[in-house]
Backbone as a printed PyTorch tensor [residue, N CA C, xyz], in Angstrom:
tensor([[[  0.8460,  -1.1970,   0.0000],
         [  0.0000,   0.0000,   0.0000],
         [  0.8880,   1.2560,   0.0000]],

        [[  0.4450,   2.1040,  -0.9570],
         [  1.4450,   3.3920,  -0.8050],
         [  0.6970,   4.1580,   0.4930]],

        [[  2.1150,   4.8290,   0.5650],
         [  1.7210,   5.9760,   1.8350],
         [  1.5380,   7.1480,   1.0050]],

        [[  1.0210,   8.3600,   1.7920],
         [  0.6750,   9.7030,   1.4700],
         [  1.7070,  10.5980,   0.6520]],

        [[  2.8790,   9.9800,   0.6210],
         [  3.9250,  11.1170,   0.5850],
         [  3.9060,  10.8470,  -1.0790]],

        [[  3.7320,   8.8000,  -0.8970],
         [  3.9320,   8.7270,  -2.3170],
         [  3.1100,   8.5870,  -3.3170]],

        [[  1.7020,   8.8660,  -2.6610],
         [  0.5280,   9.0830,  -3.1200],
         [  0.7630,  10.4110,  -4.1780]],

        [[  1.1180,  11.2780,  -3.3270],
         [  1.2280,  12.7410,  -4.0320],
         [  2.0760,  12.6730,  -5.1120]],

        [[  3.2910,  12.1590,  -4.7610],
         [  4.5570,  11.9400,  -5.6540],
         [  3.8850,  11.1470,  -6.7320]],

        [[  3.2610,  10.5620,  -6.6860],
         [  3.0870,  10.4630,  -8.0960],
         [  1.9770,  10.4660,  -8.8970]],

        [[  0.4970,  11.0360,  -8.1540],
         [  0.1880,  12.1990,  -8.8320],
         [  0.3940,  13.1960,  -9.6200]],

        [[  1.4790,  13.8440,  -8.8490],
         [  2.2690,  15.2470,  -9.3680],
         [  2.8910,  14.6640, -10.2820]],

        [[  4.0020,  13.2800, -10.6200],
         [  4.4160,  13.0620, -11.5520],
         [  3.1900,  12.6140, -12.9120]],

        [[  2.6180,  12.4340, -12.8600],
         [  0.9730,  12.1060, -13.5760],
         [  0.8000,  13.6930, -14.5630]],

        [[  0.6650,  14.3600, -13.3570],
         [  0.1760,  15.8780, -13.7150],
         [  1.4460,  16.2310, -14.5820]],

        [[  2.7290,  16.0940, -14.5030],
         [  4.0910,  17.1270, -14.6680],
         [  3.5830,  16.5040, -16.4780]],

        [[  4.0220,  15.1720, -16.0780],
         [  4.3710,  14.5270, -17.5800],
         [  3.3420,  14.6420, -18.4630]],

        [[  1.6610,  14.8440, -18.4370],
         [  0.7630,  14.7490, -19.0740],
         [  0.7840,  16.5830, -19.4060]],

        [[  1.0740,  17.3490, -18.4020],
         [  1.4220,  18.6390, -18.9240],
         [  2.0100,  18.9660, -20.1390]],

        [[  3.0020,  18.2380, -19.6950],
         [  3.9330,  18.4890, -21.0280],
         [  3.5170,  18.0060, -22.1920]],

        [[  2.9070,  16.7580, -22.0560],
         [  2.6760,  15.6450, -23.4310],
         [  1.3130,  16.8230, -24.1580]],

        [[ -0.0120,  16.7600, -23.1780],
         [ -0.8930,  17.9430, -23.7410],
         [ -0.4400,  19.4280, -24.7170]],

        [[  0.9110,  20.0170, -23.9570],
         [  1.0690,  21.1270, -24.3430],
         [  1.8250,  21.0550, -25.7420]],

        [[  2.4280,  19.6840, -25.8280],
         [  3.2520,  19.6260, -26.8890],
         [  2.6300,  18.7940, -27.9800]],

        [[  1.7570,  18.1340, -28.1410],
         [  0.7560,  17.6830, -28.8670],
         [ -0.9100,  17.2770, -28.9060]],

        [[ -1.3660,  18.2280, -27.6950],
         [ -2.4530,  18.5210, -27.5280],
         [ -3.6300,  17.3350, -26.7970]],

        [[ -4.4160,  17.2150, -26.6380],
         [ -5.6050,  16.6300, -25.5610],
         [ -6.0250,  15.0790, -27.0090]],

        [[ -6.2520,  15.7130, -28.4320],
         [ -6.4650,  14.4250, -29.2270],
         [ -5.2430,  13.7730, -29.6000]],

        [[ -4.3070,  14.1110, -29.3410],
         [ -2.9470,  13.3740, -29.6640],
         [ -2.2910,  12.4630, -28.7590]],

        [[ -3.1770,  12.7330, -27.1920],
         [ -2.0530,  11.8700, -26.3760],
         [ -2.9700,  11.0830, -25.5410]],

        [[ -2.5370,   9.4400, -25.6970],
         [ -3.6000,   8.6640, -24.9340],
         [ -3.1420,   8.4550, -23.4840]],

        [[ -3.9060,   7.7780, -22.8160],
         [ -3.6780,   7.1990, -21.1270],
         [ -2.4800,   6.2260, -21.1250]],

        [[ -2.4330,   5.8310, -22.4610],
         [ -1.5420,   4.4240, -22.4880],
         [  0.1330,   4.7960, -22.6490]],

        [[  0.0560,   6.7080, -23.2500],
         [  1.2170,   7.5920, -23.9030],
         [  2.0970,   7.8440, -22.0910]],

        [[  0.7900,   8.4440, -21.5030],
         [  1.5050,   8.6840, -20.4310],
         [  1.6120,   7.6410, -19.2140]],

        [[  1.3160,   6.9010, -19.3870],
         [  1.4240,   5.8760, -18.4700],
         [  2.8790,   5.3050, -18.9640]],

        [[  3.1210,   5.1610, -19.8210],
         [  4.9860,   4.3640, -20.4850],
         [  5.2940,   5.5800, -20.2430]],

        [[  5.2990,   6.7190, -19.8670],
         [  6.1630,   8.1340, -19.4570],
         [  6.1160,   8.0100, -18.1320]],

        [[  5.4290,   7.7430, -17.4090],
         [  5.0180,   7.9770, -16.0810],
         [  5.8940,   6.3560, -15.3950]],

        [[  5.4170,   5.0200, -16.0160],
         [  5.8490,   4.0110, -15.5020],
         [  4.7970,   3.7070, -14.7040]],

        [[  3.4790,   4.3200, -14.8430],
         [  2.5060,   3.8960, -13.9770],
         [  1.2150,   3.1280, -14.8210]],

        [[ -0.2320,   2.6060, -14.4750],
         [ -0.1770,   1.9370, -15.4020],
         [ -2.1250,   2.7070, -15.5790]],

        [[ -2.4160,   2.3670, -16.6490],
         [ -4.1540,   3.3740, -16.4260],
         [ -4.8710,   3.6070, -15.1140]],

        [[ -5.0140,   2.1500, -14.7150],
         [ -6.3580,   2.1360, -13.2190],
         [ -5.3600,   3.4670, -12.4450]],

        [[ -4.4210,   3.5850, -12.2430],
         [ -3.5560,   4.5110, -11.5080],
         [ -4.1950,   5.9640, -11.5680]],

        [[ -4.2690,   6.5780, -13.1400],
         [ -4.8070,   7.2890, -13.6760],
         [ -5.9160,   7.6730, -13.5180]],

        [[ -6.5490,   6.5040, -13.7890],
         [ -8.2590,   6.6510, -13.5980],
         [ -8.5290,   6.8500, -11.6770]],

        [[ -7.6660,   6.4130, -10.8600],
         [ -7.9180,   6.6790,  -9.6270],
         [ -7.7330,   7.5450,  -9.2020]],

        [[ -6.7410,   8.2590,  -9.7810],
         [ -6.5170,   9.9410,  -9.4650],
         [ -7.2210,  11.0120,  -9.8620]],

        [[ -7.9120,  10.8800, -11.2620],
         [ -8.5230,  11.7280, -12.1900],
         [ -9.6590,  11.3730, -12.8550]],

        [[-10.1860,  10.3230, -12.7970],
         [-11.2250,   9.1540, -13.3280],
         [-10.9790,   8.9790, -15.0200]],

        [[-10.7270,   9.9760, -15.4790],
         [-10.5010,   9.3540, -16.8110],
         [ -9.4520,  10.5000, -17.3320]],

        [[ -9.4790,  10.1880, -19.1440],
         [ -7.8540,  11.0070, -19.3740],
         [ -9.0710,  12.9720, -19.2250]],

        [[-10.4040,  12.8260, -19.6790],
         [-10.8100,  14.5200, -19.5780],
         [-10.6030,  15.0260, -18.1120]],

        [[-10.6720,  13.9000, -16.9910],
         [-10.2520,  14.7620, -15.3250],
         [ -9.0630,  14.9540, -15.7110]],

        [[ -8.0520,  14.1300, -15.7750],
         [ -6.5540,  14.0960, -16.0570],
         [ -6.3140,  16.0930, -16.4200]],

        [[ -6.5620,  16.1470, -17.9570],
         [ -6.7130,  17.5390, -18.7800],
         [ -6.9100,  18.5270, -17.7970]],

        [[ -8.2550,  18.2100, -16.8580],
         [ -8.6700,  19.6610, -16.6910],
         [ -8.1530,  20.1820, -15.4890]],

        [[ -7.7140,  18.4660, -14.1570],
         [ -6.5350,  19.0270, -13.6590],
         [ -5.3490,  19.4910, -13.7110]],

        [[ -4.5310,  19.3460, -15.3390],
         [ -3.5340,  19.8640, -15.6990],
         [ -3.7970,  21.4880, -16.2940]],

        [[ -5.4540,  21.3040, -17.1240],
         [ -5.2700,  23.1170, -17.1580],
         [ -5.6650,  23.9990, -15.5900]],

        [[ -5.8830,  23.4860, -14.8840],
         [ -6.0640,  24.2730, -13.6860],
         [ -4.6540,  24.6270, -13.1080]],

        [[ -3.8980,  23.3160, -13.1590],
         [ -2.9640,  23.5020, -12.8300],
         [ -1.6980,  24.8340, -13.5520]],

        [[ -1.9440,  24.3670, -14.7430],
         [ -1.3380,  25.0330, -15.4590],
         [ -1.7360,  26.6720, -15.9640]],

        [[ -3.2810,  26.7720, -16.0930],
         [ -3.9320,  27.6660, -16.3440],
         [ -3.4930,  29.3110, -15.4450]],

        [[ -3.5610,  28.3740, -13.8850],
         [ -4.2220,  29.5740, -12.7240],
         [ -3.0480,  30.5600, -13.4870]],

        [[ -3.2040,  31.7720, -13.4010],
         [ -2.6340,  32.4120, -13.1040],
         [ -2.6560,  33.8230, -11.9330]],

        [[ -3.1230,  33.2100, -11.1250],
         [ -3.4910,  33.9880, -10.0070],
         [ -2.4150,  34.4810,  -9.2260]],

        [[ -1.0910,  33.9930,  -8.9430],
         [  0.2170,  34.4840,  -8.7160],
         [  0.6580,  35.7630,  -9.4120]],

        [[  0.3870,  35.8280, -10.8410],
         [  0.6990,  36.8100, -11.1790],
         [ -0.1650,  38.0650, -11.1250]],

        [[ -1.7380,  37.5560, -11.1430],
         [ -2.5830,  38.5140, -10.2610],
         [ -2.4630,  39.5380,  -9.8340]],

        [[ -2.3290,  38.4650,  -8.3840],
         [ -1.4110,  39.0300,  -6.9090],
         [ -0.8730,  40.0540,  -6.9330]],

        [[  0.4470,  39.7480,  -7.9680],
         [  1.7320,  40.3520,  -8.0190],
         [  1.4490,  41.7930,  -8.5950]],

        [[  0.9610,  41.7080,  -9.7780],
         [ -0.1790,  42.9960, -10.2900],
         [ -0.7220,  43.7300,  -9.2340]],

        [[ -1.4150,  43.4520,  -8.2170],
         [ -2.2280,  43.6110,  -7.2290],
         [ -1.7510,  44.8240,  -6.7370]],

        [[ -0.2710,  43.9550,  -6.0110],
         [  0.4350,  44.6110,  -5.2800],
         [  1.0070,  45.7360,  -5.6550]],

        [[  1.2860,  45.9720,  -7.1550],
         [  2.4300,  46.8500,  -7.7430],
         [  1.5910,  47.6860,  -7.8320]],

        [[  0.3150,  47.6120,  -8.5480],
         [ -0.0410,  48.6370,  -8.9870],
         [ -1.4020,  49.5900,  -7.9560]],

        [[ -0.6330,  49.7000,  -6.5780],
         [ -1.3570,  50.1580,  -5.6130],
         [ -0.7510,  51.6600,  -4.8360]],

        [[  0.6940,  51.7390,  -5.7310],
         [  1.1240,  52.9370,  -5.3620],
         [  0.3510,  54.2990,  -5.5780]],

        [[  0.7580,  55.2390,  -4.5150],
         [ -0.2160,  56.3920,  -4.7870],
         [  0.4840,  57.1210,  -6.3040]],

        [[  1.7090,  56.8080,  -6.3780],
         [  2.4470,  57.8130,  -7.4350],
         [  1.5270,  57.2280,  -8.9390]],

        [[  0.9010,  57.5150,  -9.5590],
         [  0.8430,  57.1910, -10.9020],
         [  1.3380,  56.6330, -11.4300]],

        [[  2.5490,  57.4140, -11.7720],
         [  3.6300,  56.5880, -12.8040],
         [  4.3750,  55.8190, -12.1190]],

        [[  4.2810,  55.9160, -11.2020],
         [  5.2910,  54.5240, -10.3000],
         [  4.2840,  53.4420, -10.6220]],

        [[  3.2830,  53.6560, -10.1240],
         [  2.2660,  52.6570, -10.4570],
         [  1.9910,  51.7390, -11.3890]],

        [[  1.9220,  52.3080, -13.1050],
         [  2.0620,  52.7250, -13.9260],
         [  3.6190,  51.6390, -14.2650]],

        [[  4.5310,  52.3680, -14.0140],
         [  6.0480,  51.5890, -14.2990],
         [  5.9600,  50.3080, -13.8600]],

        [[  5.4890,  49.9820, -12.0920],
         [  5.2760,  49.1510, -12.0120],
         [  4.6670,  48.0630, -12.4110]],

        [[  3.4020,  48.5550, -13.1990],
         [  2.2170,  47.4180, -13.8310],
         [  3.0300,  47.0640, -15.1150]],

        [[  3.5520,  47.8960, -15.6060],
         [  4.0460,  47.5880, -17.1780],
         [  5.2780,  46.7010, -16.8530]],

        [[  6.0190,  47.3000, -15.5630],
         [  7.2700,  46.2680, -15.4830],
         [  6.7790,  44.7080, -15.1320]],

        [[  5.7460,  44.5310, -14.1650],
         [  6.0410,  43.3240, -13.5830],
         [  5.2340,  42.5540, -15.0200]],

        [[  4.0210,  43.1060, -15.5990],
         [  3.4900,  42.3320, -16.6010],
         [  4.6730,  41.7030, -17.4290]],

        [[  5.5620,  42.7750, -18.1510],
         [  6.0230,  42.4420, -19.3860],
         [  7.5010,  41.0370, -18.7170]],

        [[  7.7250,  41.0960, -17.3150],
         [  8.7130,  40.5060, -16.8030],
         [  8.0850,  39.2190, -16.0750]],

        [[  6.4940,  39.2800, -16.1790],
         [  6.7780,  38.2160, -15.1070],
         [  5.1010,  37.6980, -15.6780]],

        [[  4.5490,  37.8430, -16.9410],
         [  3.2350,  37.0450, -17.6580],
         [  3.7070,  35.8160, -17.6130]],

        [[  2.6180,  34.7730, -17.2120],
         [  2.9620,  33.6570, -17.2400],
         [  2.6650,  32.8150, -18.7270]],

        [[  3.3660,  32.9540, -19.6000],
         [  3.7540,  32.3750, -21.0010],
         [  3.1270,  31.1370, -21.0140]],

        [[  3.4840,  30.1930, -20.5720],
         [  3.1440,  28.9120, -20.1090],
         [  1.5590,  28.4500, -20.0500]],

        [[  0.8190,  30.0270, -19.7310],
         [ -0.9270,  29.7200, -20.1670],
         [ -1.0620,  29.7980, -21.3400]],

        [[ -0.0980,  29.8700, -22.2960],
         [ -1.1310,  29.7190, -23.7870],
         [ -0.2940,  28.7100, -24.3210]],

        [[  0.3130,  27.6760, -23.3150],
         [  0.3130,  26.5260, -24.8300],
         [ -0.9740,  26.0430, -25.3910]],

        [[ -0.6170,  25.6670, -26.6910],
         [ -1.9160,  25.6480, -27.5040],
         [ -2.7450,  23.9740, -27.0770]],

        [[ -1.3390,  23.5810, -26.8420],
         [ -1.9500,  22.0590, -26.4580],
         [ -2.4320,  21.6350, -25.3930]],

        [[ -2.8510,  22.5700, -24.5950],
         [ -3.7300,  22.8850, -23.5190],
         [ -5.3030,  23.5160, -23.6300]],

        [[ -5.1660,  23.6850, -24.5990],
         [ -6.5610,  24.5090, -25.3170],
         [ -7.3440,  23.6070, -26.2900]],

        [[ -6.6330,  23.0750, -26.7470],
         [ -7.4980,  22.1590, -27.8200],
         [ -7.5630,  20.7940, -27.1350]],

        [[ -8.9390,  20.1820, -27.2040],
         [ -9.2740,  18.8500, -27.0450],
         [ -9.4860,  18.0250, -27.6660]],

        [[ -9.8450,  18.1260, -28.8560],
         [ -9.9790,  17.6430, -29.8040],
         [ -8.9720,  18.5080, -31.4810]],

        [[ -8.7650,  17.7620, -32.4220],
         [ -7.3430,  18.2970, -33.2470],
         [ -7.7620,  19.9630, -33.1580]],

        [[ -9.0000,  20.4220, -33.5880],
         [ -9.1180,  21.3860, -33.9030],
         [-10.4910,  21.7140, -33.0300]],

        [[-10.6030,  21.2570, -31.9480],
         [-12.1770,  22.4900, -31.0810],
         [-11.6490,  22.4770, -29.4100]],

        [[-11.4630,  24.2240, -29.5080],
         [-10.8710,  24.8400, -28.3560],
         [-11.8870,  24.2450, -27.1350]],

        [[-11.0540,  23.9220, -26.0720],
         [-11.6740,  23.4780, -24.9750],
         [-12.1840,  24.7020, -24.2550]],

        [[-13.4750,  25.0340, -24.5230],
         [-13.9200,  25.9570, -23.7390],
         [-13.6020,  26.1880, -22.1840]],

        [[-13.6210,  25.4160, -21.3060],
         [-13.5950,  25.4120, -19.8060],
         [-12.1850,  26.1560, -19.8310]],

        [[-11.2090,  25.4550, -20.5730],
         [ -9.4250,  25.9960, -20.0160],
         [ -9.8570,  27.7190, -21.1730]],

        [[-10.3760,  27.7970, -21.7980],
         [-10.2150,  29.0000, -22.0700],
         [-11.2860,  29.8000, -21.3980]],

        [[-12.2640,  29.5110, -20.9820],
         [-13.3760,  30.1940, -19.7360],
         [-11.9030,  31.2790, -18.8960]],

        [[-11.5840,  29.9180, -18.2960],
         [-10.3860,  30.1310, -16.8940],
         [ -9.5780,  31.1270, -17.3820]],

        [[ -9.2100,  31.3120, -18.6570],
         [ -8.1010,  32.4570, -19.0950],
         [ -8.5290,  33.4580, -19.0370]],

        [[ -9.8250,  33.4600, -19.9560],
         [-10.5710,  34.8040, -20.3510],
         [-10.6110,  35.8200, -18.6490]],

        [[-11.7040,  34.8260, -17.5550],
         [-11.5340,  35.2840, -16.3360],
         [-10.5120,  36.0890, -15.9210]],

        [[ -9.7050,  35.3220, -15.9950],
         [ -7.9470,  36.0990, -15.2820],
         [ -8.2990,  37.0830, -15.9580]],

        [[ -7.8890,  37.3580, -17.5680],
         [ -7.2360,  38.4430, -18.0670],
         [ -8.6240,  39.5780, -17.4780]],

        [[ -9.7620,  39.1640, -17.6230],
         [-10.6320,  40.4510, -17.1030],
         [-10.1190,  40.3810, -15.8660]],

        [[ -9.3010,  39.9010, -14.8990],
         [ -8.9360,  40.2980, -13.1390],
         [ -7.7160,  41.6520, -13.4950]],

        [[ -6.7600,  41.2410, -14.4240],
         [ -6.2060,  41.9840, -14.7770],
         [ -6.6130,  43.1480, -15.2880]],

        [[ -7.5400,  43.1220, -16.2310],
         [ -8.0220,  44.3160, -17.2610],
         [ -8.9590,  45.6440, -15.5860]],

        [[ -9.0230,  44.6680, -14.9230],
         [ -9.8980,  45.2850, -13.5200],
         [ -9.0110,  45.8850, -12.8200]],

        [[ -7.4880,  45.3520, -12.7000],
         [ -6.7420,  46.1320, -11.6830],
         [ -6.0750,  47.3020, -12.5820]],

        [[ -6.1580,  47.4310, -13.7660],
         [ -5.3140,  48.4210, -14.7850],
         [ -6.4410,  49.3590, -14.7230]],

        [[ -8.0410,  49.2530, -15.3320],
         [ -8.8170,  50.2130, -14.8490],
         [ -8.9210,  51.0390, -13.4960]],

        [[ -8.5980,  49.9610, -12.6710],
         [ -8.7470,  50.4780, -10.9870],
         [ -7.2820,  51.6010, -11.0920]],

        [[ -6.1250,  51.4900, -11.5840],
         [ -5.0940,  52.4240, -11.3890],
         [ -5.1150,  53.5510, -12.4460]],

        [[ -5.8350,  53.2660, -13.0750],
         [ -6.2740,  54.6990, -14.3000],
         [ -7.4510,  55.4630, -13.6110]],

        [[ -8.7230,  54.9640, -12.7510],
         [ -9.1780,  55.2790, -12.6190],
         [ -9.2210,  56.9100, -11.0080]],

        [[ -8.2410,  55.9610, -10.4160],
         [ -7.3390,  56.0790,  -9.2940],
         [ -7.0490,  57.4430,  -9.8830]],

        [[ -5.9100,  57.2520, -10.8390],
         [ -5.1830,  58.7310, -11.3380],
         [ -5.7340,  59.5950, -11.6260]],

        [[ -7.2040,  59.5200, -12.7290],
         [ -7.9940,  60.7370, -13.0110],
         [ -8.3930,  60.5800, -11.8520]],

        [[ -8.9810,  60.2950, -10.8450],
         [ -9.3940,  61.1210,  -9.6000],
         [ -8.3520,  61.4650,  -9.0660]],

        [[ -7.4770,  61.8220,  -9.0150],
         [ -6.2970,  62.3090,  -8.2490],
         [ -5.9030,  63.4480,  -9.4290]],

        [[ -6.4280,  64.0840, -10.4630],
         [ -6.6520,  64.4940, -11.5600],
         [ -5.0210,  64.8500, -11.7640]],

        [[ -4.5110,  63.1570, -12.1010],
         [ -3.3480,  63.4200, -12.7380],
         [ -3.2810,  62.4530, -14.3210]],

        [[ -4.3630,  62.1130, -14.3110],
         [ -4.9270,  61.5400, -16.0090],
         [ -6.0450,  62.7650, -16.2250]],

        [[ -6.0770,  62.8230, -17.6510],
         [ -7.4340,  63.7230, -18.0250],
         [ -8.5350,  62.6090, -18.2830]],

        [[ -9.4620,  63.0820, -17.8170],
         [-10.7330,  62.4560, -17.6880],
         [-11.3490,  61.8050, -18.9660]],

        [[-11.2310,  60.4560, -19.0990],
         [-11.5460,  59.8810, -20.5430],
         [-12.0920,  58.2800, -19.9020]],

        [[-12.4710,  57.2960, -21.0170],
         [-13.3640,  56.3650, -20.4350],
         [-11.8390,  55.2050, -20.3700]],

        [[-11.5620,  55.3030, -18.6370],
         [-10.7800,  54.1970, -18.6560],
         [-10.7040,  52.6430, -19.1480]],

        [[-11.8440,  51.9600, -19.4000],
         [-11.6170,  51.1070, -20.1340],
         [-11.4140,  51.0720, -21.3960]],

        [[-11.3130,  52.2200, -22.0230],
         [-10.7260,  52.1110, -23.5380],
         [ -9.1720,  52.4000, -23.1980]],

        [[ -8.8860,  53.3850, -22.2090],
         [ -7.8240,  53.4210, -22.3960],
         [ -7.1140,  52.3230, -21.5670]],

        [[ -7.5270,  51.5040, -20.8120],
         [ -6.9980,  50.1920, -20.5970],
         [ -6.9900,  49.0130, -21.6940]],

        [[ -7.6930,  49.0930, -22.4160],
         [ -7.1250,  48.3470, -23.6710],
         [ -6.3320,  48.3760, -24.1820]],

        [[ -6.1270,  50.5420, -24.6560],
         [ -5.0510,  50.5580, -24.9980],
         [ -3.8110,  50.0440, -24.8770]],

        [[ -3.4070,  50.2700, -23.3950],
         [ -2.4840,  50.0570, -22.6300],
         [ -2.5250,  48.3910, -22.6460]],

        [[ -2.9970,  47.7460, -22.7260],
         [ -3.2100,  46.4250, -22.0580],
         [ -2.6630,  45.8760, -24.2730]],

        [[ -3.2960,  46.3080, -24.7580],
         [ -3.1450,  46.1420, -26.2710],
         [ -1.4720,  46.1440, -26.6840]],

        [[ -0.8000,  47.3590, -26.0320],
         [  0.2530,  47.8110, -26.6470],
         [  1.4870,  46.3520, -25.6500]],

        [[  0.8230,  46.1120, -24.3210],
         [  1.9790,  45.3510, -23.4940],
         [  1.1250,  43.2280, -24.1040]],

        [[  1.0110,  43.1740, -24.5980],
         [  0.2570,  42.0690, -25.1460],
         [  1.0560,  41.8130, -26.6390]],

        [[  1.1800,  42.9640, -27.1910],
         [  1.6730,  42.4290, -28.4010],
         [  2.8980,  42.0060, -28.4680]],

        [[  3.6740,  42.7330, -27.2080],
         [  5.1030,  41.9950, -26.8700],
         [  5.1340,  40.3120, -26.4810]],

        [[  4.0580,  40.3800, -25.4940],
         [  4.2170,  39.2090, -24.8050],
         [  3.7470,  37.7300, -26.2370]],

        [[  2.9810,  38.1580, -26.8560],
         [  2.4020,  37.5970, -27.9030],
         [  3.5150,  37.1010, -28.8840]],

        [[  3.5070,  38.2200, -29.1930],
         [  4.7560,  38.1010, -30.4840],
         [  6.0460,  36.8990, -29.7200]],

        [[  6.2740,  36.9380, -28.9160],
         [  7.2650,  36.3660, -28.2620],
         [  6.7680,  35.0240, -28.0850]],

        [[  5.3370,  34.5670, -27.6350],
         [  4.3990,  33.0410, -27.4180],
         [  4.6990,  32.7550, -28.9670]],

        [[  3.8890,  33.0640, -29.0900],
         [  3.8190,  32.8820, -30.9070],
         [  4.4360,  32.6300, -31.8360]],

        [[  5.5200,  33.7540, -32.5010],
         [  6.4420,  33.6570, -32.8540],
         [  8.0960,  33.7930, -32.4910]],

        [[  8.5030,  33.5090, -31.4060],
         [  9.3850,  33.1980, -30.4720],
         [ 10.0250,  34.2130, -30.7240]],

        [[  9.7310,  35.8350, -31.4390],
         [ 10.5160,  37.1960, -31.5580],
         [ 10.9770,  37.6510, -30.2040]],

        [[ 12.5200,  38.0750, -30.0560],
         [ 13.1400,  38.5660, -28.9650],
         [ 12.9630,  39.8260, -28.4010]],

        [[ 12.1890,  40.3760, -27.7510],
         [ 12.5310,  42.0070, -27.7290],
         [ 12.7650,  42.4170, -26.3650]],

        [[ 13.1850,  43.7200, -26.1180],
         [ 13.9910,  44.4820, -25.0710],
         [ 12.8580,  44.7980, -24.3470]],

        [[ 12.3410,  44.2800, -23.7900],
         [ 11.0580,  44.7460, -22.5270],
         [ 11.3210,  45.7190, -21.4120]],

        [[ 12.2720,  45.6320, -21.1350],
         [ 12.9280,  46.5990, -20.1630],
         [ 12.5980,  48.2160, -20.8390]],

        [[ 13.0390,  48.2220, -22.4990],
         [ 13.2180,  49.5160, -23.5140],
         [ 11.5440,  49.7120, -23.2180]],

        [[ 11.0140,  48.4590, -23.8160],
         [  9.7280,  48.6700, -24.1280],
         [  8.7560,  49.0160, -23.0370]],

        [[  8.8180,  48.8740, -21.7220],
         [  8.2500,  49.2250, -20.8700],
         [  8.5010,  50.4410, -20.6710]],

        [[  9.9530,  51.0110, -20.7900],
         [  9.9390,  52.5800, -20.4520],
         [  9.2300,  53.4310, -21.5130]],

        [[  8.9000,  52.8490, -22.5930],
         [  8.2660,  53.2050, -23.5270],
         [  6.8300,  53.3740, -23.8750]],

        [[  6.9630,  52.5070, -23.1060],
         [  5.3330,  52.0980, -23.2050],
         [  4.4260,  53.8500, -22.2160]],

        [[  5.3850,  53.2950, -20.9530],
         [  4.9770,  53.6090, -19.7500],
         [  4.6420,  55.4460, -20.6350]],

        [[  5.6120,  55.9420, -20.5740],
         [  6.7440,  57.0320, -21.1340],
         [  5.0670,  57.4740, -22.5410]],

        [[  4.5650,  56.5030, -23.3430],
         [  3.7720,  56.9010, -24.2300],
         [  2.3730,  57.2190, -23.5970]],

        [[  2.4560,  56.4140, -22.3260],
         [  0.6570,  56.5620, -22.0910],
         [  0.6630,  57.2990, -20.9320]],

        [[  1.6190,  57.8280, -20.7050],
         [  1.7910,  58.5580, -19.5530],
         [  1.1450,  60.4490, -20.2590]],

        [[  2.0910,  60.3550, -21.2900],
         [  1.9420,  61.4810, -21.9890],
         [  0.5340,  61.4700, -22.4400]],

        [[ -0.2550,  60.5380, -23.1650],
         [ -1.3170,  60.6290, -23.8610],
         [ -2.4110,  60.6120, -22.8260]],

        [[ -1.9370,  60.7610, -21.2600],
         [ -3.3030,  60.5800, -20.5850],
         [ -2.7950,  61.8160, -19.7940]],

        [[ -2.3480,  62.4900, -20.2740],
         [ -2.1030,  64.0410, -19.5490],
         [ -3.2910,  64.8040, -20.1850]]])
């Protein structure tokens, strides 16, 4: 009989390896039988942890999905009274610290070609938690009437539009760019345009 410790242990090894196998050839490409010769464990194992390979999935996009750490981290930064500290901060920690890792594609699709709604539900969510704390610090500033008064959720798109295409371009097409430049830039453009 396993004990608890190694109960978990290899769970988590269940979860690590089917992560990967999903992200790298997606939910119709990889059977119970793929990760079980990866794992060394054998289906009923599987099925006792997750009941079948769709629990398996949706504990790996939860797992993989949350991005609530980076949230947080958002949370925190962008609570300064200074604006543009604020501001620097949101653009720095986004462009340094988005968790990349939520858009493998092979986490999204369940079938060759139909997006698994539930793991993309869970994304959409986040990014509106985010799109909520960038309004909340624009909104913050025009009342502190150091933005001019305009409808912060457009101009959180903006903003949210211009730090996305970095992070994108980079998921996507694995393009290198200077985020550090681009954040002072960023910051530096919408700083000016919301005077």
């Amino acid at each position: 009989m396993m004990q608890a410790g190694e109960t978990r242990a290899t769970a988590e090894k269940i979860l690590q390896v089917a992560s990967k196998m999903f992200a790298e050839k997606g939910f119709a490409n990889v059977s119970v039988r793929d990760i079980c010769r990866e794992t060394g464990t054998t289906p009923p194992v599987i099925y006792y942890y997750f009941g079948n390979k769709k629990g398996l999935f949706e504990a790996v996009a939860r797992k993989r999905i949350s991005m609530g750490d980076f949230i947080r981290k958002l949370s925190r930064v962008s609570e300064s009274k200074d604006p543009r500290k604020g501001l620097e901060s949101f653009v720095s920690t986004y462009l340094s610290s988005f968790p990349e890792h939520t858009f493998d594609v092979g986490l999204y699709m369940r079938d060759s070609a139909t997006l698994d709604k539930h793991s993309a539900q869970m994304v959409s969510e986040d990014l509106e938690k985010i799109r909520a704390l960038a309004v909340g610090l624009i909104d913050r500033s025009m009342g502190m009437g150091l933005f001019r008064k305009t409808d912060s959720g457009l101009a959180t798109d903006c903003l949210l539009g211009m730090l996305n295409r970095v992070i994108f371009q980079h998921i996507h097409f694995a393009k290198i760019s200077d985020r550090e430049a681009y954040g002072r830039f960023v910051t530096d453009f919408f700083m000016r345009a919301m005077k």
